[in-house]
C-alpha positions in Angstrom: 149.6 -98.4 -45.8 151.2 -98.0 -42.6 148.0 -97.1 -41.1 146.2 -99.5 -42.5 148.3 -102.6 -41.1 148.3 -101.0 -37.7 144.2 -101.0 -37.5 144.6 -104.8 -38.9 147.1 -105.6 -36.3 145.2 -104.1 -33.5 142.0 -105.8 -34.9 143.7 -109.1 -34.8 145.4 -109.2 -31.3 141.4 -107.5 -30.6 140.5 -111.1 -31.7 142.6 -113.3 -29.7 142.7 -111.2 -26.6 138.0 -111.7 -26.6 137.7 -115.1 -28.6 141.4 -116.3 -27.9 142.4 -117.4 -31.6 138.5 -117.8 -32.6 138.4 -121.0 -30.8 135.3 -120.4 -29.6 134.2 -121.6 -33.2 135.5 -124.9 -34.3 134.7 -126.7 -37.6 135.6 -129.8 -36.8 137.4 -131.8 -33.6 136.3 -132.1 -30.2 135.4 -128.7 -28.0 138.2 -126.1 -27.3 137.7 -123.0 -25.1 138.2 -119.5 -25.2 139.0 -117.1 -22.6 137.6 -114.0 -21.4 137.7 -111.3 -18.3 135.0 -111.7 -16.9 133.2 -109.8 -13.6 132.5 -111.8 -10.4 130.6 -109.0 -9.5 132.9 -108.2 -6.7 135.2 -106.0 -8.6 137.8 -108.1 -9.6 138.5 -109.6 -12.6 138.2 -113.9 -13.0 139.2 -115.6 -16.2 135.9 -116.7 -17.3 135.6 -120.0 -19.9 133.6 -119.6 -22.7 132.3 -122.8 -23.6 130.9 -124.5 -27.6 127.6 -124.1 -28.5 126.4 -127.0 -30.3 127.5 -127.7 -34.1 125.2 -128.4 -36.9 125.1 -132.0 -37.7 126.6 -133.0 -34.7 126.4 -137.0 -33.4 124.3 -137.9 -29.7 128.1 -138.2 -28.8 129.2 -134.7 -29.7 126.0 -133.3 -27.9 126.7 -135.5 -24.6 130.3 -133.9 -24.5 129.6 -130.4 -25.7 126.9 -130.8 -23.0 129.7 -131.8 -20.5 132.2 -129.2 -21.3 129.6 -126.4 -21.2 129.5 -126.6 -17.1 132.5 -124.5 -16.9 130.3 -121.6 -19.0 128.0 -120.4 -16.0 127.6 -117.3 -17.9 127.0 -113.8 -17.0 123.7 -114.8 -14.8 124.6 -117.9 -13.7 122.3 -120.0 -15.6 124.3 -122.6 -17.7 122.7 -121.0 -21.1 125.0 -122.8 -23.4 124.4 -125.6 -21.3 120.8 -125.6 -22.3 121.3 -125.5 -25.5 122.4 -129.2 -26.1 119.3 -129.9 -24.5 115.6 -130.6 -26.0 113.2 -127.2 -24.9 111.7 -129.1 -22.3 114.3 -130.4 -20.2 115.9 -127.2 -21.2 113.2 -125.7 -18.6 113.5 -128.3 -16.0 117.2 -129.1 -15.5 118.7 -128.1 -12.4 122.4 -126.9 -12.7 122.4 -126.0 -9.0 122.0 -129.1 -8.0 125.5 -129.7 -7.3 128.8 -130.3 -9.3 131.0 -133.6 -10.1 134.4 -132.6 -10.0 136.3 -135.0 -12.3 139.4 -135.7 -14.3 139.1 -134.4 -17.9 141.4 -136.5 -19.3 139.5 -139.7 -18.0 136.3 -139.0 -19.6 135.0 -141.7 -21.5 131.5 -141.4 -23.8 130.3 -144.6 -25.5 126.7 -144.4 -27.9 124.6 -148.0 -26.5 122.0 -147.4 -28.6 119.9 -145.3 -30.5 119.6 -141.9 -28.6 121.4 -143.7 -25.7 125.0 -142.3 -24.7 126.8 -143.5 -21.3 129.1 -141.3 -19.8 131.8 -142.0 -17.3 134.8 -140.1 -15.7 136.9 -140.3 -12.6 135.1 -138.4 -9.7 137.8 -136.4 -7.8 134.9 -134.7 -5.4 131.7 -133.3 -5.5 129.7 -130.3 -4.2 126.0 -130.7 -3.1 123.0 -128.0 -3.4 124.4 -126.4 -0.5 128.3 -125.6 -1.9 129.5 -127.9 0.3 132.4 -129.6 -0.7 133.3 -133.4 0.0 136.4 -135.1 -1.8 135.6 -138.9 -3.4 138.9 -140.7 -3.7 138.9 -140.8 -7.5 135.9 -143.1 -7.4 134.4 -144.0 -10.8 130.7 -143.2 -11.7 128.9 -143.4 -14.6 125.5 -141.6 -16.0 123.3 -142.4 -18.8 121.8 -139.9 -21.2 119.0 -139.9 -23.8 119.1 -138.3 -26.7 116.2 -137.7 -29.2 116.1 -135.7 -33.2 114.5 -132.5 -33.2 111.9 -131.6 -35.8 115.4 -129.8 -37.7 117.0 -133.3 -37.7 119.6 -131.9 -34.5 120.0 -134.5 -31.8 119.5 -133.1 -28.0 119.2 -134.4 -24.8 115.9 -135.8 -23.4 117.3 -137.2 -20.1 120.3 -136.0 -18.1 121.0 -136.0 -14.5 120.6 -132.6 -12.6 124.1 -130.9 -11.8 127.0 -129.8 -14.2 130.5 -131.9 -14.2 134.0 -130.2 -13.9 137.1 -130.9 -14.4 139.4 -130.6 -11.1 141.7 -127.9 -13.1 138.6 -125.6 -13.7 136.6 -126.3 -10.6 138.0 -123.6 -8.5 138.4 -120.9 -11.7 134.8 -121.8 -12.1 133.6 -122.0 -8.5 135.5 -120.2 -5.4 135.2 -121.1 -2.1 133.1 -118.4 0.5 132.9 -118.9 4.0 129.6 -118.8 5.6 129.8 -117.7 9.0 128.4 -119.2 12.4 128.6 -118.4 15.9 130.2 -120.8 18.4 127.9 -121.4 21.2 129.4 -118.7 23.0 128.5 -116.0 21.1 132.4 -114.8 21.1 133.8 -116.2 17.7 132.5 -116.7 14.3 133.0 -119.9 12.9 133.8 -120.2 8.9 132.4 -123.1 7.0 133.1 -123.2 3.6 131.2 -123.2 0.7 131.7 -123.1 -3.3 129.5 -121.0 -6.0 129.8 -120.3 -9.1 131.6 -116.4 -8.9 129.0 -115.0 -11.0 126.6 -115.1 -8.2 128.0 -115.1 -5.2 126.1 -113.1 -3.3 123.1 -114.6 -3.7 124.0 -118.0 -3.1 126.1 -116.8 0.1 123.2 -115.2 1.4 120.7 -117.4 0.6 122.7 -120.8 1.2 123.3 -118.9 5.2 119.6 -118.2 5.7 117.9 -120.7 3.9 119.4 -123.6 4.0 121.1 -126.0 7.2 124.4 -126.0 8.3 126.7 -128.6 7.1 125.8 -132.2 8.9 129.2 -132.7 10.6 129.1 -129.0 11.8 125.6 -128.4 12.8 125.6 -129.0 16.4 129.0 -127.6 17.1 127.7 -124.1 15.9 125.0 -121.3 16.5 123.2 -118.9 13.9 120.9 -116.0 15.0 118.3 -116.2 12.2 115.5 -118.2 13.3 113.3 -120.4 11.5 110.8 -119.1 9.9 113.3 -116.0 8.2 114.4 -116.7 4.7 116.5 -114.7 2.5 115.4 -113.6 -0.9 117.2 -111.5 -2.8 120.6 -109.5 -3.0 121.1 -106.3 -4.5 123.5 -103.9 -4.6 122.5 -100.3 -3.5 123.6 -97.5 -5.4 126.5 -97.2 -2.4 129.8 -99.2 -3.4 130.1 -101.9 -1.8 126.9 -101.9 0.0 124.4 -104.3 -0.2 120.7 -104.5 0.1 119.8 -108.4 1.4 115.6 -108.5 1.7 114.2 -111.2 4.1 111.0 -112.0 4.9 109.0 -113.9 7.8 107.2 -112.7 11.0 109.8 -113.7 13.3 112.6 -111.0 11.8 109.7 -108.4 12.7 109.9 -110.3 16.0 113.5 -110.9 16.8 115.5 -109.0 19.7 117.8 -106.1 18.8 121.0 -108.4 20.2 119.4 -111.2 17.4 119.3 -108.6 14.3 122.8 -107.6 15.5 124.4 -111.4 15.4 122.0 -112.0 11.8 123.9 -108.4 10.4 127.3 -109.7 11.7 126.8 -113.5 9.8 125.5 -112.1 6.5 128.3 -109.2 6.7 131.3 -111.8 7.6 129.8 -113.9 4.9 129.6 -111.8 2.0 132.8 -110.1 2.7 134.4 -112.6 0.8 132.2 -111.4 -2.6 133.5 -108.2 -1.9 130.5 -106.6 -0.2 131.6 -103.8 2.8 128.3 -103.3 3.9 124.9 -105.0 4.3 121.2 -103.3 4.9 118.8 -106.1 6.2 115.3 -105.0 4.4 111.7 -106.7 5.4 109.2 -105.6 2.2 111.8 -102.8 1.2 112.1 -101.1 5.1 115.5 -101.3 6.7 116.0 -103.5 9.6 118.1 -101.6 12.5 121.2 -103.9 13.4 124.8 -102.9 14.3 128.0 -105.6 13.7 128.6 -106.9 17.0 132.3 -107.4 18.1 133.3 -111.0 17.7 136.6 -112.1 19.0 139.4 -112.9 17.0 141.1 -115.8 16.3 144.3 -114.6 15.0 148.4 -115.0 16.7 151.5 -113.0 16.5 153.1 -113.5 13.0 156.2 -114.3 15.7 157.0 -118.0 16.3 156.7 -119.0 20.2 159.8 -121.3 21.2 161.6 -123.1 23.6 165.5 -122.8 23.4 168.2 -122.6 26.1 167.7 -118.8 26.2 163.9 -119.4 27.5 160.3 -119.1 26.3 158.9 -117.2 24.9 158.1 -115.3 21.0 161.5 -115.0 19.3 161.8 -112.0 17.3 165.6 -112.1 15.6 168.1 -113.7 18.1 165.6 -112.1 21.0 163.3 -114.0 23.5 159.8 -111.8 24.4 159.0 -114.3 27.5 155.4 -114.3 28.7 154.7 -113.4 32.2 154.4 -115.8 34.9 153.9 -118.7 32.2 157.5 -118.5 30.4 158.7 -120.1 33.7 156.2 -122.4 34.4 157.5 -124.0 31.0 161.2 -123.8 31.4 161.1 -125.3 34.9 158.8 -128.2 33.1 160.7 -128.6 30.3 158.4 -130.4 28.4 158.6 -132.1 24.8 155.3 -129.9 23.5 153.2 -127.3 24.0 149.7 -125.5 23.5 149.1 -122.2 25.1 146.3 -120.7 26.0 144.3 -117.7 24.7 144.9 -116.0 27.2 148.7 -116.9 27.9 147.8 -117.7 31.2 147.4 -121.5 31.2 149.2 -124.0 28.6 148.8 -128.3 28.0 152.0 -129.8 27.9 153.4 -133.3 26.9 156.9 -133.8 29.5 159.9 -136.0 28.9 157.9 -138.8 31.1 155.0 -139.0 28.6 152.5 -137.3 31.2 150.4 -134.6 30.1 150.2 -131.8 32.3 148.3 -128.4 32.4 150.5 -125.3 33.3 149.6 -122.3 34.9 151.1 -118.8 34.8 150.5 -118.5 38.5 154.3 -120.3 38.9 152.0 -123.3 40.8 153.5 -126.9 39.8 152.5 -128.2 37.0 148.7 -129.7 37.3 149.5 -134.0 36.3 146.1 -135.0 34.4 147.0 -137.7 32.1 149.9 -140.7 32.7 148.2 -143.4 30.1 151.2 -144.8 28.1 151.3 -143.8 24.6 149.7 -140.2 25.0 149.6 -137.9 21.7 150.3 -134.3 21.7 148.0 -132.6 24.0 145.8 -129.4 23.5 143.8 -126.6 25.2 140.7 -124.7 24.1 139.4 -121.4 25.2 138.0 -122.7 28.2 141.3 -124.1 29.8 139.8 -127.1 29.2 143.3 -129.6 28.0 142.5 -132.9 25.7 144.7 -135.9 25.8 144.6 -139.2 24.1 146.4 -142.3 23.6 147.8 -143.2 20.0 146.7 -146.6 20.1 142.9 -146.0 21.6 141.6 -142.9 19.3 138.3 -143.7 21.3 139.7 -142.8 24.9 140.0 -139.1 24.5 139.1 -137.2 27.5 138.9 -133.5 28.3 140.3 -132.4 31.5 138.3 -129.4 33.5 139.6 -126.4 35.1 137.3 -127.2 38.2 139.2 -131.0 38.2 136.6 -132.9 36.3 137.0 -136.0 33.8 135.1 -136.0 30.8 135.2 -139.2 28.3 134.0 -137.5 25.6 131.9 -139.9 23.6 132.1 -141.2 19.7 135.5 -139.8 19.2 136.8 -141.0 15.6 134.4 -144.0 14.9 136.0 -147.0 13.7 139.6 -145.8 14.7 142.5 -148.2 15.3 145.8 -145.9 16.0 145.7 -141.8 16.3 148.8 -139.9 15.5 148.1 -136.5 16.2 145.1 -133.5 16.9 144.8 -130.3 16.8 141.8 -128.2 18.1 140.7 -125.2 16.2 141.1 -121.4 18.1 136.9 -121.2 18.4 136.8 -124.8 20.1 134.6 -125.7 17.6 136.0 -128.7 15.9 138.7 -130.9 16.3 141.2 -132.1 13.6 142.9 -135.5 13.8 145.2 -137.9 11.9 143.5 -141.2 12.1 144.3 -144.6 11.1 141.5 -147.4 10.5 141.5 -150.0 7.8 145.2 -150.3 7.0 145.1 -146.2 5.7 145.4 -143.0 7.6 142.7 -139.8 7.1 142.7 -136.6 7.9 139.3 -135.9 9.1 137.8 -133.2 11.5 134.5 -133.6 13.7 133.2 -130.7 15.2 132.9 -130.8 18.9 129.4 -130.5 21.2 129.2 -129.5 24.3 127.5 -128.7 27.6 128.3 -125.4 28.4 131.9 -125.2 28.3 132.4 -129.1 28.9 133.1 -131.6 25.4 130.3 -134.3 26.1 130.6 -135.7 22.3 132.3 -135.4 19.0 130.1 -135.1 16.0 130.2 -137.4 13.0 133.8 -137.3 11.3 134.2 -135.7 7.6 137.3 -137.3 5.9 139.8 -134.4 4.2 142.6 -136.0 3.3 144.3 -139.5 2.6 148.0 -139.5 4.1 148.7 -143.1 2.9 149.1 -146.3 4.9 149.1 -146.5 8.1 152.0 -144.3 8.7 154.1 -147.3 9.2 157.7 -146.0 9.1 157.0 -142.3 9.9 159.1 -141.3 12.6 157.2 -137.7 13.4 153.7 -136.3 12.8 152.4 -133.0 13.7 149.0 -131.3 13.1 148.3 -127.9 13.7 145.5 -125.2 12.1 146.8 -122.9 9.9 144.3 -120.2 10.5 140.4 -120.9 10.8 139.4 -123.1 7.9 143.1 -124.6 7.3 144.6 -127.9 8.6 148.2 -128.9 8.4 149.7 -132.2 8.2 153.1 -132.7 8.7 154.4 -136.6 8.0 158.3 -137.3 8.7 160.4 -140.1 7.2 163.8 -140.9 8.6 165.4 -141.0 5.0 162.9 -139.4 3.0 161.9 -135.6 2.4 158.9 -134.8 4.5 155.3 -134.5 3.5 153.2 -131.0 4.7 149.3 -131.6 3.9 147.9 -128.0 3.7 144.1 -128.9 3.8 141.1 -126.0 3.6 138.1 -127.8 5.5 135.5 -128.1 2.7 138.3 -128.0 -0.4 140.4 -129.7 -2.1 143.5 -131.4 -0.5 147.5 -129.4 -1.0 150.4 -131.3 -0.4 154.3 -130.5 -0.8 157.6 -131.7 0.4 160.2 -130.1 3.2 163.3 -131.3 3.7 163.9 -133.9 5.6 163.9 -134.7 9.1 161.1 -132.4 10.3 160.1 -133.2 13.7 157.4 -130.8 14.1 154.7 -128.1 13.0 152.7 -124.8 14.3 150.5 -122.5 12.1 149.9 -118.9 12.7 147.3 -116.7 11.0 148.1 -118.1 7.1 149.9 -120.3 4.8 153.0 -117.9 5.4 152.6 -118.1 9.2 153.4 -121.8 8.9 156.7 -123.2 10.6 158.6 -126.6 10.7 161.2 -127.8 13.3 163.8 -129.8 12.2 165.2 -132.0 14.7 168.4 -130.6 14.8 166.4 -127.7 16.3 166.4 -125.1 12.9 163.2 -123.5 12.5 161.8 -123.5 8.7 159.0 -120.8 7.3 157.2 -121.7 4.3 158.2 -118.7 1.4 156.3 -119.3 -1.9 156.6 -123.0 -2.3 160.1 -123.6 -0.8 160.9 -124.0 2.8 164.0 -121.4 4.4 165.6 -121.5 7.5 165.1 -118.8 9.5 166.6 -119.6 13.5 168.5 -122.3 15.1 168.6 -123.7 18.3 165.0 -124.3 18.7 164.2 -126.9 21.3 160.3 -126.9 21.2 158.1 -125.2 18.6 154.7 -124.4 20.6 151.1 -123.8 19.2 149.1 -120.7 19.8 145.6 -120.8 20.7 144.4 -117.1 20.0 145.8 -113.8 21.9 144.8 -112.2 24.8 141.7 -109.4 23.9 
């Protein structure tokens, strides 16, 4: 008997670990879930929803929400098969689930029947994600659909007419869907330059590889980046070779046959940095089954000491413990300028500076004085991009950014943030590729990004903005604001009360927007190389690291908390 109630048991807690509680098959009530491991087909293991199939007798109502629910259930090959099943056989073989994705709020879902067969559908959209995985957030706008319904010959309602696309709720959008970076070049060929993307983990692979080859780069992004493959070369499959971790990625058109050795190198290095991310090692570039020969090409990196780089009355420099690592030649350049903020270089030879006077001024390690390029009232924190070439801006004219020149030239570069009243901070990312900003216009202030275009090394214009993030009004009453990149596809937003805890906004470019508290009185913020890399500076000078979700202390004393723009190769 013993025995016996040990197989039961072990058949039981069999039951809830596959079917969880056999809610997969509800008699009665609206659609529940259950829970499986599932494989991404990466190796690792993603809870996977299992959504309802459709239940006999069920009203055009039950269909349009079982229908609804079912676009967490990709499936095993990524085809939405219980999604097809609430639909008549031939929009069953038409209806696009690629298409994109609504991501909604579950809880505001609303169904009403209007008719015979007629069922309108509304819900609060939170974002959405186009045929392309890119993601673009909506505001919580409200949007509605209409869907037709129509008895099969066995009396079973099912949908006639529904809009391409699957709907999620904002909770199981990124369970469902992770985010992949697809990886460009800058136009100097040194850095890669993510942009992210969202697919369905069931097939990664295949839509990394062919959403990089096939399809165009993102809008705001597109002239601000490079990719080697040419037109005319499209992806077509991906397959994993009998090697772990190796895959095989087939192309086709003339102009692979036809492409330089550099060219097959650079397409190698995109599709390898792409699909890293879906946990391939290794890709081999096929044209009708023969390998393509291409190396990875070295790419420079983007990544700073895990060390914070201060100003206190002991110097500047990286402070490890109660020690100051001072940078050649430039450590002194910024002591002797003593200015309120600063950006160094890549190279640690040259740094943009804000001073006590408001001027913005470019320092050199060469112990020259510092280079004045900017005295217009009003000016924002300054920064510096690979180039040595220093941005500066007013807060009250967003549209009067310039870019100063090693060589001494001006640049106005042209259609900075549109409609822009007041700008309270920007932050340039390590590549130079795009530039992050926290603008005000019509009474509320955004964090968007615009990638930058230039000629050669010189900004000429910035590309149309992509919003990321509201930060509320217009930042009336804030007393300090800071934005920074976190690493390459993260923004941080830093909002100070005088009274009030402060607000961080941790912001992936193409995602969903984070936001927590610090304490209060933060006066300023610098990423590193990941969320744990981040820092805050109080105003009484203590320096803050971000552990888990709380905020510690970590140094005192800390007059100036600088930005890093890369390391020296």
């Amino acid at each position: 008997m013993t025995r016996v109630r040990g197989i039961l048991a072990l058949i039981l807690a069999l039951c809830a670990v596959v079917v969880t509680g056999c809610a997969g098959f509800p008699t009665s009530g609206p659609p529940e879930y259950g829970l499986e491991n599932g494989n991404t087909g990466n190796g690792s293991q993603n809870v996977v929803f299992i959504p309802n199939r459709p239940q006999p007798g069920a009203t055009p109502q039950q269909i349009v929400e079982g229908f609804i629910d079912a676009g967490s259930g990709p499936g095993v090959r990524g085809n939405w098969a219980v999604a097809r099943e609430f639909l008549a056989p031939s929009l069953a073989e038409t209806w696009n689930p690629d298409a994109g994705v609504i991501v909604d709020e579950r809880a505001e879902r609303d169904y009403v029947e209007t008719g015979e067969g007629l069922v309108d559908f509304a819900s609060e959209v939170a974002g959405t994600v186009d045929d392309s995985g890119a993601y673009q957030r909506a505001d919580l706008s409200p949007g509605n659909w209409t869907f037709e319904l129509a008895q099969q010959d066995d009396g079973e309602w099912r949908i006639t007419e529904a809009p391409d696309g699957v709907w999620l709720d904002e909770a199981q959008f990124p369970q469902v869907f992770h985010r992949y970076p697809l990886m460009y070049f800058d136009p100097s060929w040194q850095y890669l330059v993510p942009d992210v993307r969202w697919f369905p983990v069931t097939k990664a692979a295949g839509s990394i590889a062919l959403a990089l080859v096939n399809k165009p780069k993102s809008e705001w992004l597109a002239e601000s980046v490079e990719t080697a493959f040419p037109d005319g070369v499209s992806a077509v499959t991906v397959v994993p070779t009998a090697d772990e971790g190796v895959s095989d990625v087939a192309l086709t058109g003339e102009a692979m046959l036809a492409a330089s050795s550099e060219a097959r190198n650079r397409m190698l290095t995109q599709l390898e940095e792409s699909l890293r991310a879906a946990g391939v090692a290794e890709v081999v570039m096929t044209v009708d089954s023969a390998p393509i020969d291409a190396q990875p090409v070295a790419v420079r990196s983007t990544r700073v000491p895990a060390t914070p780089l201060v100003l206190t009355e002991a110097g500047f420099g990286f402070l490890t413990g109660d020690e100051i690592d001072k940078i050649p030649g430039l450590s002194a350049a910024v002591e002797a300028a003593s200015p309120l903020s600063v950006q160094v270089g890549a190279e640690r030879d040259l740094a943009a500076a804000r001073l006590a006077s408001g001027a913005v001024v470019r320092l050199n390690s060469a112990g020259t004085e510092p280079e004045v390029l900017d005295t217009r009232p009003g000016l924002v924190d300054p920064v510096i991009d690979p180039y040595g070439v220093v941005w500066s801006v007013p807060q009250d004219d967003p549209a009067a950014l310039r870019a100063y020149l090693p060589n001494g030239d001006v640049i106005e570069v042209a259609e900075a943030w549109g409609e822009g009243t007041a700008i309270a901070g920007m932050a340039l990312s390590r590549d130079g590729t795009r530039l992050a900003a926290l603008v005000s216009a019509g009474g509320r202030s955004v964090v968007s990004v615009a990638g930058v275009i230039r000629d050669d090394i010189a900004p000429v214009r910035l590309g149309q903005p992509m919003q990321l993030a509201v930060a509320g009004g217009a930042v009336i009453g804030v007393t300090r604001i800071g934005v920074t990149w976190i690493d390459d596809v993260s923004v941080g937003v830093l909002t100070s009360g005088a009274d009030a805890d402060s607000t961080v906004i941790e912001q992936v470019v193409g995602a969903p927007t984070s936001t927590s508290t610090a304490p209060s009185g933060m006066a300023s913020i610098a990423g590193g190389s990941g969320i744990s890399s981040l820092r805050l500076r109080a105003e009484d000078g203590t320096l803050y690291v971000k552990r888990g979700t709380s905020w510690q202390p970590t140094a005192t004393g800390v007059g100036v908390l600088a930005t890093q723009q890369g390391a020296p190769q």
